[in-house]
N, C-alpha and C positions, 0 to 999 in steps of 0.2 A: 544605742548608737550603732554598735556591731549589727545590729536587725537592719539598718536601717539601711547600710551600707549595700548589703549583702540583695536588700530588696532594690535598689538604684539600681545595681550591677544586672540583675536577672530584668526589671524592668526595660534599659537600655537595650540589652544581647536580645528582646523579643522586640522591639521596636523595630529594631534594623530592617531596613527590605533589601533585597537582594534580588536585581532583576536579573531573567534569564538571559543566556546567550542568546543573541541572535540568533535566529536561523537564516543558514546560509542555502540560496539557491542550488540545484544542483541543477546541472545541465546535462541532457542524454541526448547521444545518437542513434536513429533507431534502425535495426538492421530493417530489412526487405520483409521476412518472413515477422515480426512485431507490428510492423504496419500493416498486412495483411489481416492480421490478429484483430489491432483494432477495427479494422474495416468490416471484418465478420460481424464482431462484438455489434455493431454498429449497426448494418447489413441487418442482423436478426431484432434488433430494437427497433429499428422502423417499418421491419413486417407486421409487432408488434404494437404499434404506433406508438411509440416511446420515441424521447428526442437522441437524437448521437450524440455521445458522449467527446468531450472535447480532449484531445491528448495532452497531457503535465508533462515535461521534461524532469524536475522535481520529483512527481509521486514516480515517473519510470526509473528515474535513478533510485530509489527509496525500494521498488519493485527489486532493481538488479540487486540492493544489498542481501535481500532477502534469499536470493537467489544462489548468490555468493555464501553464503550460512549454508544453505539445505546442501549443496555441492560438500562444502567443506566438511559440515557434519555427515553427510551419508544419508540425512535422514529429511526427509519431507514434511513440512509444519511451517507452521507461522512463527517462528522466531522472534524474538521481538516486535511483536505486530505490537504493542502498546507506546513501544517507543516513535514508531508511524503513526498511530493517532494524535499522538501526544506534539509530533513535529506538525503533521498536518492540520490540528484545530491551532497552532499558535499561527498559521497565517492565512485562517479563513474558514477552512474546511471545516462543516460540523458533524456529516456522516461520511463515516469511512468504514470501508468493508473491503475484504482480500480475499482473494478465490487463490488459489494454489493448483494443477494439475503436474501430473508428474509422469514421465514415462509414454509419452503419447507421441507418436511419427508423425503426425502430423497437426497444422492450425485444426483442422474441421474435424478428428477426431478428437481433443483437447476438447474445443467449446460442446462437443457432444456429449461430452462426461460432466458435464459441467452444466448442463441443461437436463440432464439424467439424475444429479441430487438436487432435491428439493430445497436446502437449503440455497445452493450455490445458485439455482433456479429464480429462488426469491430475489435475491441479492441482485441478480440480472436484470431482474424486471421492474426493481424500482423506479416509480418516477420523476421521483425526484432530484437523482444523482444529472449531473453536468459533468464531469469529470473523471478520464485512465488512465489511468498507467499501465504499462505494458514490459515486462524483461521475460525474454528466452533466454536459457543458458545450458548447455549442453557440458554433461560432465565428460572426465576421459572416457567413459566408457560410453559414450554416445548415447547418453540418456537424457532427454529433454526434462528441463523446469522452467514451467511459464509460474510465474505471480503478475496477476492483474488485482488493482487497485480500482477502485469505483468510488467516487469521492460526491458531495456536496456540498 
């Protein structure tokens, strides 16, 4: 009878489901120099004859957190980028990829370092992706971080 109890209890406690939070939209405003960014991004895709990608307010808020992390840490990466996949496939998205550049004065030398590795290159040239995100964030010391988001 002790067994059997014991097996009821571990049976019920695995049965349980537990649905995730929602995910909440986020909404972004995009400066002058972001929308520039995507227009390149964009601009270079259909020289390429690749479609333009559509702008997310969502994946750019998701962008700036990233953004907000490398500033704060000091240090350049992908920070939780799992936790951005993991938000972006619960409401659609099945490929997501993040380019990071860092330290670049300007949009057009940014997407040229960025066209310069081969990965990030690939990642560009997908054709499948629909979908950007876009956050610049300039630290105190006047050091640019773009993270763009390329989603499908």
């Amino acid at each position: 009878m002790k067994y059997f109890f014991i097996l009821l209890i571990s049976l019920l406690a695995s049965c349980s489901t537990s649905e995730p939070d929602p995910i909440v939209m986020l909404n972004y405003s995009y400066s002058q120099q972001e929308t520039d960014m995507i227009d390149l991004v964009n601009h270079y895709r259909t020289d390429h004859y690749l479609a333009s990608l559509y702008p997310v307010e969502h994946i750019s808020a998701l962008c700036k957190q990233n953004n907000d992390l490398m500033i704060q840490t000091g240090v350049p990466g992908h920070h939780n980028f799992q936790y951005r996949i993991n938000n972006l496939n619960r409401i659609g998205y099945t490929k997501v990829s993040e380019i990071i550049t860092y330290n670049y004065s300007t949009n057009s030398s940014s997407l040229a370092a960025i066209k310069n590795d081969q990965r990030c290159l690939d990642m560009l040239n997908n054709g499948e992706l629909t979908s950007i995100g876009v956050s610049l964030s300039i630290d105190s010391n006047n050091k640019k971080y773009y993270t763009l988001i390329l989603a499908k």
